[in-house]
N, C-alpha and C positions, 0 to 999 in steps of 0.2 A: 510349533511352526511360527504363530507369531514373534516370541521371545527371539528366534533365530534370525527374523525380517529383521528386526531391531535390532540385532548385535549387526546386522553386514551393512545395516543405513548408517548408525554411527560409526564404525568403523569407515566405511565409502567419505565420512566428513572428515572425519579426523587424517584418511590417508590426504583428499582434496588441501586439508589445512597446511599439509605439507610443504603443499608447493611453491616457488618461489611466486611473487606477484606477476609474473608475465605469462606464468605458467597456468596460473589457476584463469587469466584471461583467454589463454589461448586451447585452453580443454573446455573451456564454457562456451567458447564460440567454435567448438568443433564437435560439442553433442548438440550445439542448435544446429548445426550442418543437419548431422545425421538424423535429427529431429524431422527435418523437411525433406530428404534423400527417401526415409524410412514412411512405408504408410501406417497411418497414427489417427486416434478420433483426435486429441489436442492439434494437431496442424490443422485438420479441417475445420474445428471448432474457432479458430482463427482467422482461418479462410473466410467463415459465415461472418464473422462480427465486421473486418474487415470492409468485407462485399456492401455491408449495410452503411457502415460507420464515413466511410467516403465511397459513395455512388457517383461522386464528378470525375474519380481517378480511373484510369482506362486499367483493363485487366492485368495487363504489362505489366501497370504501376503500383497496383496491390499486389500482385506475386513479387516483385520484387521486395517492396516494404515486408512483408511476409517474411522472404528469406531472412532479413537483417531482422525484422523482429524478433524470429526464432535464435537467433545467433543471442540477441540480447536475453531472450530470458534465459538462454543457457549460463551466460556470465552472471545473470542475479544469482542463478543456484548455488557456482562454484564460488562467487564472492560470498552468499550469506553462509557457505559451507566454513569461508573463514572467519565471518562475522559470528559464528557461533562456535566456532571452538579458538581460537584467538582471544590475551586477556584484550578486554576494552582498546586501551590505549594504544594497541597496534593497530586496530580498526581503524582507531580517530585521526593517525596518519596518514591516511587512504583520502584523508575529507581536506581538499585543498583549497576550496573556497567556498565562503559564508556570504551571501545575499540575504539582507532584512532579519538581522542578528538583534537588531535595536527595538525593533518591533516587541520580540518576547520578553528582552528585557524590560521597556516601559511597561509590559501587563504585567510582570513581577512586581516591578516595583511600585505600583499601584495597586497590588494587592486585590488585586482579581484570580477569579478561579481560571483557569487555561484549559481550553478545549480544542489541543492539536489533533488536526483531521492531514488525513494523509490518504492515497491510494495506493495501487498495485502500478506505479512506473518509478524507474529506477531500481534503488535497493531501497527497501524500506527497513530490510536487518541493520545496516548501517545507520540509517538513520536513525534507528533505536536508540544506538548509544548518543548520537549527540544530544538528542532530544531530552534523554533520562540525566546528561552532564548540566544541560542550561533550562531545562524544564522544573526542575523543582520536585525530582524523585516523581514523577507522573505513577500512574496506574495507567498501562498497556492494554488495551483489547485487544484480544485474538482468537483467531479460529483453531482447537488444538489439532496436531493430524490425528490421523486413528492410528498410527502406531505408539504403543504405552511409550518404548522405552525412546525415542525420539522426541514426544511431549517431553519425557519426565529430562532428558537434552533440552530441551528448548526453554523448559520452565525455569531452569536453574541459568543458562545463560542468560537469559532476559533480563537476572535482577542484578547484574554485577554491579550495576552502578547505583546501588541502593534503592531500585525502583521497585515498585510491584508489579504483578501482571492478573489479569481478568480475564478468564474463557467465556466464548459466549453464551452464557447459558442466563437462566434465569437469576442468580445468585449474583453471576457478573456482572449483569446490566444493573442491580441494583447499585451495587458497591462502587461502580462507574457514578450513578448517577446522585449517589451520597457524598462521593470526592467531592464532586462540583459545587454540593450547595454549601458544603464548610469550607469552600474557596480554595480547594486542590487542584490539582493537575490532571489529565486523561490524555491518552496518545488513542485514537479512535481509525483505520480504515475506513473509509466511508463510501469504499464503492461497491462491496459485495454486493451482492444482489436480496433485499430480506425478503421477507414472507409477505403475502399481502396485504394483511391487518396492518404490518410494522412499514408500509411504503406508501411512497403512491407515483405517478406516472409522469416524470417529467422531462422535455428536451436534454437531450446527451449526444451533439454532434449531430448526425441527420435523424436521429431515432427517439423515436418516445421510449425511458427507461425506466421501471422499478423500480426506485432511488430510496435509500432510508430514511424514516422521519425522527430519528433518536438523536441526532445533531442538531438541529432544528427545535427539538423539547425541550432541550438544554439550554441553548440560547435565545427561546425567545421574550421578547420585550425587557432582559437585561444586562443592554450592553455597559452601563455602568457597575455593574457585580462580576460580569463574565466576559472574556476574551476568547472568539472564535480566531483560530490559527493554523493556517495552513503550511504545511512540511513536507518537503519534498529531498531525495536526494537523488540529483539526476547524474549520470554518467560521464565522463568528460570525453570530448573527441580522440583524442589520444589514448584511453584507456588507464590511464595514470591514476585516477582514482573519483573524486567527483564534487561537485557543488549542492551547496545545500540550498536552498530556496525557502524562505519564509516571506508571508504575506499574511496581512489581516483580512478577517473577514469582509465581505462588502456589505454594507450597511443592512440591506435586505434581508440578510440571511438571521437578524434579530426581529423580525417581523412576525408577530404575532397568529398570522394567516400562513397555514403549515408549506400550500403548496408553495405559494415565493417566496418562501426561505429554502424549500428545497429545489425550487429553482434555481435561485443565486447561488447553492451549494456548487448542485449540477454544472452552471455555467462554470464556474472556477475551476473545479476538476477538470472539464474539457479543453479549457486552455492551456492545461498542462501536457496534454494528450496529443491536441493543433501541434505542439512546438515539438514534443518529440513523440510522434508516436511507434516510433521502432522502441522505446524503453518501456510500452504498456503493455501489460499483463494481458494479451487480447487470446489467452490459451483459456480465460477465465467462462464458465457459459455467463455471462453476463446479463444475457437479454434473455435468458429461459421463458418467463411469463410474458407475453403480450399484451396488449389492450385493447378492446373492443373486437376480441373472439380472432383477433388476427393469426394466422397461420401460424403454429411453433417453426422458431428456425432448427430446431438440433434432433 
C-alpha cells in the first residue's frame, strides 16, 4: 500500500510539472479554495495560529487572511511540485528579483562558514536552488516526509546543483554542525517547532514560541568565523514568479546568552511574517507546547 501511496504522489508531481506556469498557479490557488470550502484539521489548525498570531485583527480580517493564505500554500505545493521535478535552471527563471545578493557574496568571500536560516513562507523549494547556485554547495536540513518513495524524489532533486542534504536526525545535526566549523555552508529552516531540551520560549508576533537553539549554537560569539543569513523567496503580486530576499543576521543573534540570540532569530523571522503573512505556512501546528502549563491550542 505504501509503495502504491508513492507511485500516485510522484506521479500527482510529475503530471502538476506538466503544466504550463499559469497553470500550476491557478490549480494551486484552486485546491487552497477547496482547502477552506472543505472541513479539514489543517484550516482549523490555521484558523488557531492565526486567532493568536494577530488578536488586533477583527474576525472578518483573519477569515479573510485565511482564505488567501490557503490559496497561497496551495501554490507553494504546485510550484515546489515544479521545483522538484523541473531541471534547476527552469526553476531559476521563475526568480525575477534578488535583494541583498551582496551580503552572501561578501561572507564568501571572506571566507566564513554560512548559516542560511530560512522558514516555511513563500517557496523555500525554489529557493533551494538559488541558495545551492550562490551558497557554495551548502548542506540542506530537512524534514524527510514518511513516504519512502517521495523522500527517495526529494533526496535526489535537492542535490542537482551539486549540494548535499541532511535529514533531521541525530546523524544530520552532526554533519550540519561539522560543515560549519571547517567553514562550509548549511541552508537551515528555523521555524519548526523542536523538542523541548532543543528550544526555548521566546516572542514570535503576539505569542511566546518554542523556537530552536541550534542556530544560535552555531553562531554564537563568532561573528568573525561565521555568517548568520537569512533567505527568503517571497511571491510576487502578479504571480509571475518571485523575489529572493537576503539579509544578515542582527548582531544579537551572535550573542553568547542562548535566549537573545534566539530572540533576535525570532524577531527577524516575524518580520517576514508582519509583511506577508498570507505566504506563511500558518497550516504548520506551530505553537503545540506552551508555557507555564498554558491551555494546548490543537
Amino acid at each position: 500500500m505504501e509503495k502504491l501511496k508513492g507511485l500516485l504522489a510522484v506521479g500527482t508531481l510529475r503530471a502538476i510539472a506538466m503544466l504550463p506556469w499559469g497553470g500550476v498557479q491557478k490549480l494551486g490557488r484552486l485546491l487552497g479554495w477547496l482547502m477552506y470550502r472543505l472541513p479539514n484539521r489543517s484550516t482549523e489548525v490555521a484558523r488557531i495560529n492565526l486567532t493568536h498570531c494577530f488578536p488586533e485583527q477583527t474576525k472578518a480580517e483573519r477569515e479573510q487572511l485565511l482564505q488567501e493564505n490557503l490559496k497561497n500554500i496551495g501554490q507553494s505545493f504546485t510550484e515546489s511540485a515544479c521545483a522538484w521535478i523541473w531541471p534547476p535552471a527552469k526553476t531559476m527563471q521563475r526568480i525575477k528579483e534578488v535583494e541583498g545578493l551582496e551580503i552572501l557574496q561578501q561572507a564568501r568571500a571572506e571566507g566564513k562558514a554560512i548559516v542560511g536560516i530560512t522558514s516555511h513562507l513563500g517557496n523555500w523549494e525554489v529557493l533551494n536552488h538559488f541558495y545551492c547556485l550562490h551558497g557554495g554547495n551548502p548542506i540542506i536540513f530537512y524534514r524527510p516526509p514518511k513516504l519512502k518513495a517521495l523522500d527517495e524524489l526529494l533526496a535526489r532533486q535537492r542535490v542537482q546543483m551539486g549540494n548535499r542534504v541532511a535529514p533531521s536526525t541525530r546523524e544530520g545535526i552532526i554533519s550540519v554542525i561539522k560543515e560549519v566549523r571547517k567553514g562550509g555552508a548549511v541552508g537551515i529552516p528555523a521555524d519548526p517547532e523542536p523538542s523541548l531540551s532543543s528550544g526555548v520560549f521566546v516572542p514570535f508576533l503576539a505569542v511566546q514560541a518554542l523556537t530552536s537553539k541550534f542556530v544560535a549554537g552555531m553562531l554564537a560569539g563568532k561573528p568573525d568565523r561565521v555568517a548568520g543569513i537569512f533567505l527568503h523567496a517571497v511571491r510576487l503580486p502578479d504571480d509571475s514568479g518571485f523575489k529572493v530576499i537576503i539579509e544578515a543576521a542582527p548582531d544579537d543573534m551572535y550573542s553568547t546568552d542562548t535566549p537573545t540570540a534566539v530572540a533576535a532569530m525570532s524577531r527577524t523571522l516575524a518580520s517576514y511574517v508582519e509583511r506577508w503573512p498570507e505566504q506563511y505556512m500558518w497550516t504548520m501546528k506551530r505553537f503545540r507546547r506552551r508555557p507555564d502549563n498554558e491551555k494546548r491550542w490543537y
